[in-house]
VMD Tcl script that builds the backbone (N, CA, C; Angstrom):
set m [mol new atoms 435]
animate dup $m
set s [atomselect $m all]
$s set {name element resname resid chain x y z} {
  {N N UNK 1 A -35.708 -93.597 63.329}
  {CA C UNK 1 A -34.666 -92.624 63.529}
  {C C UNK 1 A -35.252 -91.474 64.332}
  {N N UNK 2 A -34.529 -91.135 65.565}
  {CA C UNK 2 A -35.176 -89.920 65.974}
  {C C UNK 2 A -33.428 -89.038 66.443}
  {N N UNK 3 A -34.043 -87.465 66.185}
  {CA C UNK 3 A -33.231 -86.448 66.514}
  {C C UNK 3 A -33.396 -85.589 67.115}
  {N N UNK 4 A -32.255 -85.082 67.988}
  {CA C UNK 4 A -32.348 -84.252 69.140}
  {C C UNK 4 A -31.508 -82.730 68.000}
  {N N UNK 5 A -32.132 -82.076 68.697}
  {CA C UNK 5 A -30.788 -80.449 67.888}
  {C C UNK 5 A -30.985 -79.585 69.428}
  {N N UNK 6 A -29.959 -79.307 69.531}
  {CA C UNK 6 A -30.033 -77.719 70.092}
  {C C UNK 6 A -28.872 -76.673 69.893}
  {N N UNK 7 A -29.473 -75.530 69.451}
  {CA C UNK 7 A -28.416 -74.710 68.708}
  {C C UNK 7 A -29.051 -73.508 68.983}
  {N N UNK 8 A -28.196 -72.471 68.955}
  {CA C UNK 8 A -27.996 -71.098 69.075}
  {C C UNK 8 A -27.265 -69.738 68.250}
  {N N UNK 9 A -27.841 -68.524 68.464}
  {CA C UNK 9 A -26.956 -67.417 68.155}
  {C C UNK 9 A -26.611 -66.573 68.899}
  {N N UNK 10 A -25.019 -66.411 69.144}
  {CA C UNK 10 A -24.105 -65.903 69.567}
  {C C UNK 10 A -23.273 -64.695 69.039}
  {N N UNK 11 A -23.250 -63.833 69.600}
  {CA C UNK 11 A -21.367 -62.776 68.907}
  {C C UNK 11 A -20.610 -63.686 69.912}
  {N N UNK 12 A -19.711 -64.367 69.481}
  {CA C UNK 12 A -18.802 -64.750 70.443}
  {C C UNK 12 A -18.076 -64.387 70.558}
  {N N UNK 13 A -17.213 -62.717 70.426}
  {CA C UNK 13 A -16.530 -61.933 71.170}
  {C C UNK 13 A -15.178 -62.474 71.401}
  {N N UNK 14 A -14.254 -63.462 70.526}
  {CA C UNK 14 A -12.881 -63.751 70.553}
  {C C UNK 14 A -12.721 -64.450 69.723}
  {N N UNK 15 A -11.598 -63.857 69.323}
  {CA C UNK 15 A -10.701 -64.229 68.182}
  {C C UNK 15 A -9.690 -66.085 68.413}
  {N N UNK 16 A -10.232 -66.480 69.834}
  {CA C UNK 16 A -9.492 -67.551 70.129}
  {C C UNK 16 A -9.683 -68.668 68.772}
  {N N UNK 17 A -8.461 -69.430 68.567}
  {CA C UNK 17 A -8.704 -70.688 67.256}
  {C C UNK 17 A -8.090 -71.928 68.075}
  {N N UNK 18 A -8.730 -72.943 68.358}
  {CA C UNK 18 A -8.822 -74.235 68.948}
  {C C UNK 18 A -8.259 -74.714 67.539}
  {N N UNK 19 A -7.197 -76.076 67.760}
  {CA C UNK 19 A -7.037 -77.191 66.956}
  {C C UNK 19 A -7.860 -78.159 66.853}
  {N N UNK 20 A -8.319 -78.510 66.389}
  {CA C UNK 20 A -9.471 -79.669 66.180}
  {C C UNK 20 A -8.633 -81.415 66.667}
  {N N UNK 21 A -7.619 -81.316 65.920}
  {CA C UNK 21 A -6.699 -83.051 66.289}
  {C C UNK 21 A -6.019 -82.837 67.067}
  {N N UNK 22 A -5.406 -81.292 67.498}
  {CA C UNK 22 A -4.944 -81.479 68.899}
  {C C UNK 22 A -6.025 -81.444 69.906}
  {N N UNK 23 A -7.186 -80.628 69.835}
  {CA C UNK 23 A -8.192 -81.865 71.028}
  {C C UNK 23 A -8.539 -82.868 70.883}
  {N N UNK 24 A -8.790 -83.714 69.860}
  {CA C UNK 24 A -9.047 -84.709 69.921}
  {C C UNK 24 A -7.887 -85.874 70.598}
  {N N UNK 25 A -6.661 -85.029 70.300}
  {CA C UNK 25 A -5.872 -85.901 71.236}
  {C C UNK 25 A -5.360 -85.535 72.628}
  {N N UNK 26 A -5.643 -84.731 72.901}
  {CA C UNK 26 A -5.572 -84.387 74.580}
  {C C UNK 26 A -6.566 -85.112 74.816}
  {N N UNK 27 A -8.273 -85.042 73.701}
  {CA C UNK 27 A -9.475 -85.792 74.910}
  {C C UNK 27 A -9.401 -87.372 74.923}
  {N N UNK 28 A -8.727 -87.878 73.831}
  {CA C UNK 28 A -8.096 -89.432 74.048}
  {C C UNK 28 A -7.093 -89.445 74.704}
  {N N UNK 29 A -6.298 -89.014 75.118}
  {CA C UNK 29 A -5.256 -89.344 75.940}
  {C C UNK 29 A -5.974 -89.326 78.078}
  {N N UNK 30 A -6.603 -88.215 77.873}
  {CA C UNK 30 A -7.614 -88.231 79.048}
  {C C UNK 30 A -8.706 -89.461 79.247}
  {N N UNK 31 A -8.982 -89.997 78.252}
  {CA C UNK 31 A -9.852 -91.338 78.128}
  {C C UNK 31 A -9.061 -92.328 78.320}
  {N N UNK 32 A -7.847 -92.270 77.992}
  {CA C UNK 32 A -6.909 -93.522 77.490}
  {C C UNK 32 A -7.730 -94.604 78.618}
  {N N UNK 33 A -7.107 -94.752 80.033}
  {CA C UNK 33 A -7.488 -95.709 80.920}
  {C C UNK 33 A -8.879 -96.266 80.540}
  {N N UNK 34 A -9.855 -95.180 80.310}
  {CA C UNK 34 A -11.435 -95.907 80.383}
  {C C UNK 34 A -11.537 -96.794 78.846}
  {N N UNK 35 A -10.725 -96.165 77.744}
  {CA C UNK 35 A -11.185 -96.988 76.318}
  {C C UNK 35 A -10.396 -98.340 76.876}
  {N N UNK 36 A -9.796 -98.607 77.447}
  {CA C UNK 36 A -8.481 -99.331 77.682}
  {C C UNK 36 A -9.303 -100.758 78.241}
  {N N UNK 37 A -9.610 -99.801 79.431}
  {CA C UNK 37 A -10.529 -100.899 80.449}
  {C C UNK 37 A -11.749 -101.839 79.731}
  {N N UNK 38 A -12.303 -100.622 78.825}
  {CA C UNK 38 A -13.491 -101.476 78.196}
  {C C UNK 38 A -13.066 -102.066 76.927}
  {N N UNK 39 A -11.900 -101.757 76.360}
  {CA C UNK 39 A -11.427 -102.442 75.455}
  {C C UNK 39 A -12.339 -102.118 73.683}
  {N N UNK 40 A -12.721 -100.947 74.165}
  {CA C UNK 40 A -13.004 -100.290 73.239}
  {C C UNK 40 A -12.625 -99.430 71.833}
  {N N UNK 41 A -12.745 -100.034 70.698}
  {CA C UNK 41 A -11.783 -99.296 69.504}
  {C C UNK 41 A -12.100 -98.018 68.844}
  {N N UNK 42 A -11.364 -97.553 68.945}
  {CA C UNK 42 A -12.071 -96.054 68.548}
  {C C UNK 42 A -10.888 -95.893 66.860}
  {N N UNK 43 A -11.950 -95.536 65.941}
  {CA C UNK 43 A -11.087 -95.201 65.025}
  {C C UNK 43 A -11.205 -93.594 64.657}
  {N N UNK 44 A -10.143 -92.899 64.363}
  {CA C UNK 44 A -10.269 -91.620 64.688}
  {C C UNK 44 A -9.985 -91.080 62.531}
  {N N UNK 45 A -10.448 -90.046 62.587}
  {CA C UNK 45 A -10.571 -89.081 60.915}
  {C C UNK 45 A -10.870 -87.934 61.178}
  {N N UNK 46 A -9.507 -87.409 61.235}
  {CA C UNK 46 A -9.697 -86.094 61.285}
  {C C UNK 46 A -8.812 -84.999 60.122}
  {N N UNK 47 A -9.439 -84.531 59.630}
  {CA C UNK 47 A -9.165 -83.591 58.202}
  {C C UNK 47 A -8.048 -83.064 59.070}
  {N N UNK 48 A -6.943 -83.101 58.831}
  {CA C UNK 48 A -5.576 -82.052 59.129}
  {C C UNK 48 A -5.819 -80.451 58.966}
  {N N UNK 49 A -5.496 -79.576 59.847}
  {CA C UNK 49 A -5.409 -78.276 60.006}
  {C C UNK 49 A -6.961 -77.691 60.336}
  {N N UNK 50 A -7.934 -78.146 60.524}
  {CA C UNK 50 A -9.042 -77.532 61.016}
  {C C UNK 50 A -8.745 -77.352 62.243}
  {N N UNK 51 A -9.682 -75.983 62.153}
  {CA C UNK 51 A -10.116 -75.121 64.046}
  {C C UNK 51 A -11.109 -74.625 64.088}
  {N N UNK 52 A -11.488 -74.318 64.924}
  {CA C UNK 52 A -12.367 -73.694 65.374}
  {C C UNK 52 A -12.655 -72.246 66.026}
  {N N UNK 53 A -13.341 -71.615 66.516}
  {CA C UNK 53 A -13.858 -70.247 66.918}
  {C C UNK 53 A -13.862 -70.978 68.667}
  {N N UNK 54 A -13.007 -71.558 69.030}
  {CA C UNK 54 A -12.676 -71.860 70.376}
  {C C UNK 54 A -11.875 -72.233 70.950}
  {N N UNK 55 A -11.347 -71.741 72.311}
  {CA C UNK 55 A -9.903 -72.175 73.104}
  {C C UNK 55 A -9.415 -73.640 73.235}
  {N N UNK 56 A -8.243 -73.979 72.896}
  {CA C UNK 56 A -8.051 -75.355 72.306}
  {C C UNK 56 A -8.669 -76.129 73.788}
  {N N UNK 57 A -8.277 -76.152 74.845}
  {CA C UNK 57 A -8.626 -76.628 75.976}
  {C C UNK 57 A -10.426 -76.661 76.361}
  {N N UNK 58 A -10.862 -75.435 75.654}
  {CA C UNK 58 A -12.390 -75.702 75.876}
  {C C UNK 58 A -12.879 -76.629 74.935}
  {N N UNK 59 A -12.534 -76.930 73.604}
  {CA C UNK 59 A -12.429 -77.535 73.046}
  {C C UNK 59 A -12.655 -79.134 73.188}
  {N N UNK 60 A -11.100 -79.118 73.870}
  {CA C UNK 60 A -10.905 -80.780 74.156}
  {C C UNK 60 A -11.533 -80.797 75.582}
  {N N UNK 61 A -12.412 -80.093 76.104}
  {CA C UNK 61 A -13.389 -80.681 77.204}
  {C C UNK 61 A -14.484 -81.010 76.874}
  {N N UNK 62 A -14.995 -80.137 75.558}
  {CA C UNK 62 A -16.113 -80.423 74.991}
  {C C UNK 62 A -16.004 -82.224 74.516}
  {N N UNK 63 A -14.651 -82.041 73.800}
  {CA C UNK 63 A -14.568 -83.641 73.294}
  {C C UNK 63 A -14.395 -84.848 73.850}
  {N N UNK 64 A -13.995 -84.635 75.285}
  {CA C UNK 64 A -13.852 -85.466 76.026}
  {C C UNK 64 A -15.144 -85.564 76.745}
  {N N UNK 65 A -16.086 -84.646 76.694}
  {CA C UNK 65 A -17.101 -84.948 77.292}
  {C C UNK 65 A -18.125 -86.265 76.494}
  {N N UNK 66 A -18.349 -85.451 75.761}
  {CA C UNK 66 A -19.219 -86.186 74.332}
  {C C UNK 66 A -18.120 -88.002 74.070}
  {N N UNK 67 A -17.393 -88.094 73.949}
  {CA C UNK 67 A -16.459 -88.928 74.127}
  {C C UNK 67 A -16.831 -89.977 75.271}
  {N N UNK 68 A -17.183 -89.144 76.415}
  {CA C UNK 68 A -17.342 -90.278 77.831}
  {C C UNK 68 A -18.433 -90.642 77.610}
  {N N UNK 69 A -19.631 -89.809 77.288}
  {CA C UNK 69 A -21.270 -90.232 76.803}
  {C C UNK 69 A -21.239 -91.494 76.108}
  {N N UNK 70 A -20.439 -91.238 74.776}
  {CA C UNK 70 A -20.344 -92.111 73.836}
  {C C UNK 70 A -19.703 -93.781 74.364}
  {N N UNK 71 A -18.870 -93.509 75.724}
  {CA C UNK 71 A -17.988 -94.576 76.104}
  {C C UNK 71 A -19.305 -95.074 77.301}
  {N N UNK 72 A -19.733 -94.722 77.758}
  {CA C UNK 72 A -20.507 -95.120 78.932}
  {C C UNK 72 A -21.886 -95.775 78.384}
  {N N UNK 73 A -22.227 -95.279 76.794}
  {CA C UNK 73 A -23.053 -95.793 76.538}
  {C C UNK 73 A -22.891 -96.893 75.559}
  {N N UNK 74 A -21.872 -97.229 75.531}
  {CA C UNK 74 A -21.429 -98.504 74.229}
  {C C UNK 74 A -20.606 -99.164 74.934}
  {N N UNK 75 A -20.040 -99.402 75.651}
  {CA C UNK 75 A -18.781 -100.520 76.050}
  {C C UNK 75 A -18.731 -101.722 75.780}
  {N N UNK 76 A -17.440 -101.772 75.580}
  {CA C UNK 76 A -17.260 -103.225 74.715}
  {C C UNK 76 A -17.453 -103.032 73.521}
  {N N UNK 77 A -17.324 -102.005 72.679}
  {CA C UNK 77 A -18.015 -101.200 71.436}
  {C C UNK 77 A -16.956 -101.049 70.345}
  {N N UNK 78 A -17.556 -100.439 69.540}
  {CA C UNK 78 A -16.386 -99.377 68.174}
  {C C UNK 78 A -16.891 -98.341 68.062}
  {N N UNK 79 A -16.018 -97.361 68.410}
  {CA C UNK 79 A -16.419 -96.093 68.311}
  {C C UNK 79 A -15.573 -94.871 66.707}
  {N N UNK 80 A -16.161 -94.413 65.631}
  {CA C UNK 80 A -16.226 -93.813 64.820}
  {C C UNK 80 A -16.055 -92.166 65.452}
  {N N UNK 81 A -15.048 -91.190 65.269}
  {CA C UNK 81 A -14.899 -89.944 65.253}
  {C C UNK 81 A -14.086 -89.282 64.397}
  {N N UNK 82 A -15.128 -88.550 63.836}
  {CA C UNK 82 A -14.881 -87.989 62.522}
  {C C UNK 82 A -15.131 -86.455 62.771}
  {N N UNK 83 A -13.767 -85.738 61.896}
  {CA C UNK 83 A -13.842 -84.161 62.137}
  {C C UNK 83 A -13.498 -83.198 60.375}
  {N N UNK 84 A -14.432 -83.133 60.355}
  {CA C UNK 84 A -14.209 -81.899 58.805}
  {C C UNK 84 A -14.957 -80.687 58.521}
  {N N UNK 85 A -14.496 -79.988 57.780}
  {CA C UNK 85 A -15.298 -78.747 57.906}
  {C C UNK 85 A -16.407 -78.854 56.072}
  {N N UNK 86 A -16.870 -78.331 56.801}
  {CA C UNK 86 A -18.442 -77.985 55.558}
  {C C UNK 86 A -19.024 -76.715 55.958}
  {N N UNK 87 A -18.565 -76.034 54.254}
  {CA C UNK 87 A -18.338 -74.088 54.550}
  {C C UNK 87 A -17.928 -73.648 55.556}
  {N N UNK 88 A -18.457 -72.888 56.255}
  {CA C UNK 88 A -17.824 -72.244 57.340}
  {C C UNK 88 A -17.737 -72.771 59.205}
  {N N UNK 89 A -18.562 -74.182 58.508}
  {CA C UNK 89 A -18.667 -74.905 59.758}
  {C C UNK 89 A -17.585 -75.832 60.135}
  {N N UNK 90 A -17.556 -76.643 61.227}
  {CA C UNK 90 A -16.542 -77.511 61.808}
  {C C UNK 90 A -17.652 -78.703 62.094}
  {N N UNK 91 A -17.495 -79.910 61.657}
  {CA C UNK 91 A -18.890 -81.256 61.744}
  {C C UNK 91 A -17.677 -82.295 62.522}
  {N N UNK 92 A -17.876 -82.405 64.219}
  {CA C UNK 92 A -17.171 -83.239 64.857}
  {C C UNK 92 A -18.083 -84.272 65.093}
  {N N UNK 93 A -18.181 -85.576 64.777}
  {CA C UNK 93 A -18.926 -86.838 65.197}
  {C C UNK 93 A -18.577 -87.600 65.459}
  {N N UNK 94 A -19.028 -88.247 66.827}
  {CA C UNK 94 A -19.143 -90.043 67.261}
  {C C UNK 94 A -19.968 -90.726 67.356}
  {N N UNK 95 A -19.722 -91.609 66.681}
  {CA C UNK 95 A -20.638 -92.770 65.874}
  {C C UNK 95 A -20.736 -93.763 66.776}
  {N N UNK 96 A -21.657 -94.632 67.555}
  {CA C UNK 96 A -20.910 -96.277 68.228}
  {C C UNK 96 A -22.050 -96.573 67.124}
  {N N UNK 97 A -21.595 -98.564 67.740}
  {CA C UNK 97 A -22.112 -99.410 66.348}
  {C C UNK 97 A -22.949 -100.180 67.666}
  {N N UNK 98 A -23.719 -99.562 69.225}
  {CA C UNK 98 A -24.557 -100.075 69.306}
  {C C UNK 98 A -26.102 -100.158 68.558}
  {N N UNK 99 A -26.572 -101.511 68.582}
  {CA C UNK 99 A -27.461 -101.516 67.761}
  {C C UNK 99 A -29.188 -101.486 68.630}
  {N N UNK 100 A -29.153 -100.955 69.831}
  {CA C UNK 100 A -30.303 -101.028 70.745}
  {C C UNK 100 A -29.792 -99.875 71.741}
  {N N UNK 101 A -30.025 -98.505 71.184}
  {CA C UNK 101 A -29.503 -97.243 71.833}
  {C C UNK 101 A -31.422 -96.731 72.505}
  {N N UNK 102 A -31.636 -95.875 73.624}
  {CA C UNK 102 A -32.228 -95.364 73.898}
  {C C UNK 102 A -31.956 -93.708 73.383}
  {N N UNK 103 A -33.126 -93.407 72.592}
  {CA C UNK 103 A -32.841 -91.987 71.907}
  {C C UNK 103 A -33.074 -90.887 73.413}
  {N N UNK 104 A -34.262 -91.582 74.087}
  {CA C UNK 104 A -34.480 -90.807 75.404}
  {C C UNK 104 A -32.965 -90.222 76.390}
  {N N UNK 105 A -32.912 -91.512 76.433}
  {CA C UNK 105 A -31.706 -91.987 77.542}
  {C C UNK 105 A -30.368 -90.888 76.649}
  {N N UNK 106 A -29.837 -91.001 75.208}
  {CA C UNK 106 A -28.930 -90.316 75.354}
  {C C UNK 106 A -28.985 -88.807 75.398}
  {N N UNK 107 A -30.353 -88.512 74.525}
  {CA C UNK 107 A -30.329 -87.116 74.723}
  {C C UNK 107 A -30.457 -86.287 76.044}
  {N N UNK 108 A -30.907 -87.374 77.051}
  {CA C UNK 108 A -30.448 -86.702 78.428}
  {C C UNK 108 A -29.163 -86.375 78.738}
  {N N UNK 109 A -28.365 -87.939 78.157}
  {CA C UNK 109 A -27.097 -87.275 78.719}
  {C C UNK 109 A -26.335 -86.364 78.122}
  {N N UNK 110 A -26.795 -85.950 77.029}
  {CA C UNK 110 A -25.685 -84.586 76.414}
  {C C UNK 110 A -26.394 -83.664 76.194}
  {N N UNK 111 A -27.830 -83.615 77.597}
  {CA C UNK 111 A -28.710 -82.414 77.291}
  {C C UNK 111 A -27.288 -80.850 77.591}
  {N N UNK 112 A -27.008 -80.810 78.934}
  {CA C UNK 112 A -25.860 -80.081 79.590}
  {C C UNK 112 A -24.919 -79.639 78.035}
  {N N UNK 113 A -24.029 -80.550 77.559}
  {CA C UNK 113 A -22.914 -80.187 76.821}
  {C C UNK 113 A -24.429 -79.473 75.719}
  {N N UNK 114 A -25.217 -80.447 74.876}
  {CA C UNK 114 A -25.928 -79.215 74.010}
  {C C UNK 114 A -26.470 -78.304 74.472}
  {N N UNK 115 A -26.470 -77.670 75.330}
  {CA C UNK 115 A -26.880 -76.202 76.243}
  {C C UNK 115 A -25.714 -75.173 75.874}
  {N N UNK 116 A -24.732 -76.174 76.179}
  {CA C UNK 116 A -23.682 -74.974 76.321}
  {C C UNK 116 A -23.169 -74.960 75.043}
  {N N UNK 117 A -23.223 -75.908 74.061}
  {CA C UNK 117 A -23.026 -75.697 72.867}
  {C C UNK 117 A -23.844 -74.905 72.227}
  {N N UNK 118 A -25.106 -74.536 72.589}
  {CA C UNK 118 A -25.949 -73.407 72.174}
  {C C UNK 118 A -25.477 -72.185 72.513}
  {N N UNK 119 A -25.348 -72.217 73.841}
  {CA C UNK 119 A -24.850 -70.841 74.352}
  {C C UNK 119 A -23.993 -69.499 73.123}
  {N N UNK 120 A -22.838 -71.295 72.716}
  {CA C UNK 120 A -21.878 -70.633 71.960}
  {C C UNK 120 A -22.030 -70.308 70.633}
  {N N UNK 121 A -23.613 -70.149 70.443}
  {CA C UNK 121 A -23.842 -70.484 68.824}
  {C C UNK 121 A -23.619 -71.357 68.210}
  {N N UNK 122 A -23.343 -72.718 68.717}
  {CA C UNK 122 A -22.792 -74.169 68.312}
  {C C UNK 122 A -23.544 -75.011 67.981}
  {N N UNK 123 A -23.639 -76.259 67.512}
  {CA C UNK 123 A -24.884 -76.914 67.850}
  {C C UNK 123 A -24.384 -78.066 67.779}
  {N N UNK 124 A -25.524 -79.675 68.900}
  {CA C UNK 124 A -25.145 -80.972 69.027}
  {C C UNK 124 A -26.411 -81.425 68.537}
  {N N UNK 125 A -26.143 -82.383 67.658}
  {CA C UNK 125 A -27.403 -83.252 66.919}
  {C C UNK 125 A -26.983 -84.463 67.449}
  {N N UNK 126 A -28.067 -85.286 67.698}
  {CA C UNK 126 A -28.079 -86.719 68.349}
  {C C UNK 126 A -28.878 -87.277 67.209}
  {N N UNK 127 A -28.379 -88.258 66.241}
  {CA C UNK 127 A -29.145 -89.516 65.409}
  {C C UNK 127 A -29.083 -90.677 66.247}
  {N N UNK 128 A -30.274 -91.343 66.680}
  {CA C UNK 128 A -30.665 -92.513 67.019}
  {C C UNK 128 A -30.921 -93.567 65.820}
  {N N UNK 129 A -30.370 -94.522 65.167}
  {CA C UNK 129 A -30.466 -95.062 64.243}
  {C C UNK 129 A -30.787 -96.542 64.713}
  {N N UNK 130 A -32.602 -97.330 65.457}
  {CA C UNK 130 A -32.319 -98.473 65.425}
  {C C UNK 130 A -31.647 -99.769 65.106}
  {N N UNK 131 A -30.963 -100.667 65.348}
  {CA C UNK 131 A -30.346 -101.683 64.681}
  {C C UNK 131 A -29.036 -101.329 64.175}
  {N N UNK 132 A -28.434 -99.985 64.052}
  {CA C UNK 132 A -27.003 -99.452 64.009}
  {C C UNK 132 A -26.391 -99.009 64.696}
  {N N UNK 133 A -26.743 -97.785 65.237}
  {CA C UNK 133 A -26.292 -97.212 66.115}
  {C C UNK 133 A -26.519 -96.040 66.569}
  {N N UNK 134 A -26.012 -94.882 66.725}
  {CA C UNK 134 A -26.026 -93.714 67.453}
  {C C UNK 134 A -24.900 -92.738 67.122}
  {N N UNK 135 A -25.076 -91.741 66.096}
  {CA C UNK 135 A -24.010 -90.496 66.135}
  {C C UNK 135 A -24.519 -89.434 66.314}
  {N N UNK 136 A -23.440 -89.026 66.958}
  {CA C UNK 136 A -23.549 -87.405 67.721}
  {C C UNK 136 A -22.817 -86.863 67.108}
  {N N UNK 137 A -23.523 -85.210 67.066}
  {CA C UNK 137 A -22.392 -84.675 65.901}
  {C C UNK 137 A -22.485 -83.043 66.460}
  {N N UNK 138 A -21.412 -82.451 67.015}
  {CA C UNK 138 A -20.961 -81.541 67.143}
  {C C UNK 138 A -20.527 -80.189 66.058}
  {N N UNK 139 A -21.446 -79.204 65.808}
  {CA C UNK 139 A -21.233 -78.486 64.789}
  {C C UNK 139 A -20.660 -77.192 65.627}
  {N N UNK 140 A -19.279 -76.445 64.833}
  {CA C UNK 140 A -19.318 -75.565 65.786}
  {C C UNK 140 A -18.461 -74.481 64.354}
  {N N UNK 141 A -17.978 -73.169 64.829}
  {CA C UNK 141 A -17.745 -72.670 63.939}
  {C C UNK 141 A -16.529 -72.494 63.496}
  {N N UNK 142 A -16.039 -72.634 61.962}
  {CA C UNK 142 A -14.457 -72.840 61.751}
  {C C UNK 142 A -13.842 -70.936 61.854}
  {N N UNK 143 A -12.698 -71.431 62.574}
  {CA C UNK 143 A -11.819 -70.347 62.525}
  {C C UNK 143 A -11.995 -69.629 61.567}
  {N N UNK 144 A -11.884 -68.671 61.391}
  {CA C UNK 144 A -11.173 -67.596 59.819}
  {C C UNK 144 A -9.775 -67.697 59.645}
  {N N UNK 145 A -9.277 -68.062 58.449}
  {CA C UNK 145 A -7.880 -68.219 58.372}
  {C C UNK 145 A -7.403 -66.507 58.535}
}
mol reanalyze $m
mol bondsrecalc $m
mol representation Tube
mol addrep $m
C-alpha cells in the first residue's frame, strides 16, 4: 500500500456552499459520453444534503477532474464514489477495482488537482492498494449550516 497526501492551511475568505450530489451530477453528466464509450459502471453514494466551503461549479470541476483520472486509468472498469461528511469535514472518494495500478503513475496525475486542493486548505489522498485497486479521496471542508 502506498500514499500520496497533500494538504494545506487556508482562511478561505467566502461564505460560498457547493452541493456535493449536485456536483457530482453535473461532473457525470459531463463524463456521460466517456463512461459510455468505455462502458464503465460507476456506482454512486452520496449522503443527501452535504456541502461544502465551495462554489458549486468549482466543485463539480474538481469532480470531474478526479473522475477523468479515475476513468483514464481503469477502463473497462467499476468505479465506486462515495461522499459523506466526518465532523466538520466532507470525505469525497473514487475507488476503481483495478488490480495492477501504478502508485507513481497516479500520483502524477492528480499531482495539479492536489496542489490546488491544498491551496484551499483541502486535501487529496491517493491509496494504492496492490491486487484491488486504487481510491482517491478528496477531503474538503463542510459548509456551516
Amino acid at each position: 500500500m502506498s500514499g500520496f497526501i497533500a494538504q494545506g492551511k487556508v482562511d478561505r475568505g467566502d461564505d460560498e456552499k457547493g452541493d456535493v450530489a449536485s456536483a457530482v451530477s453535473v461532473a457525470l453528466a459531463r463524463l456521460a459520453p466517456i463512461i459510455a464509450g468505455q462502458f464503465v459502471k460507476i456506482d454512486v453514494s452520496v449522503r443527501p444534503g452535504l456541502s461544502v466551503r465551495m462554489r458549486g461549479h468549482v466543485l463539480a470541476g474538481m469532480l470531474e477532474e478526479l473522475l477523468a483520472v479515475a476513468l483514464r486509468a481503469a477502463p473497462a472498469s467499476r468505479l465506486l464514489l462515495t461522499a459523506a461528511a466526518h465532523g466538520d469535514q466532507v470525505y469525497v472518494g473514487v475507488t476503481d477495482d483495478m488490480p495492477v495500478a501504478d502508485a507513481a503513475l497516479r500520483q502524477g496525475q492528480i499531482r495539479t488537482l492536489a496542489e490546488r486542493a491544498a491551496m484551499r486548505g483541502d486535501a487529496l489522498v491517493v491509496d494504492v492498494h496492490p491486487g484491488e485497486g486504487t481510491t482517491m479521496t478528496l477531503r474538503l471542508a463542510a459548509a456551516i449550516a
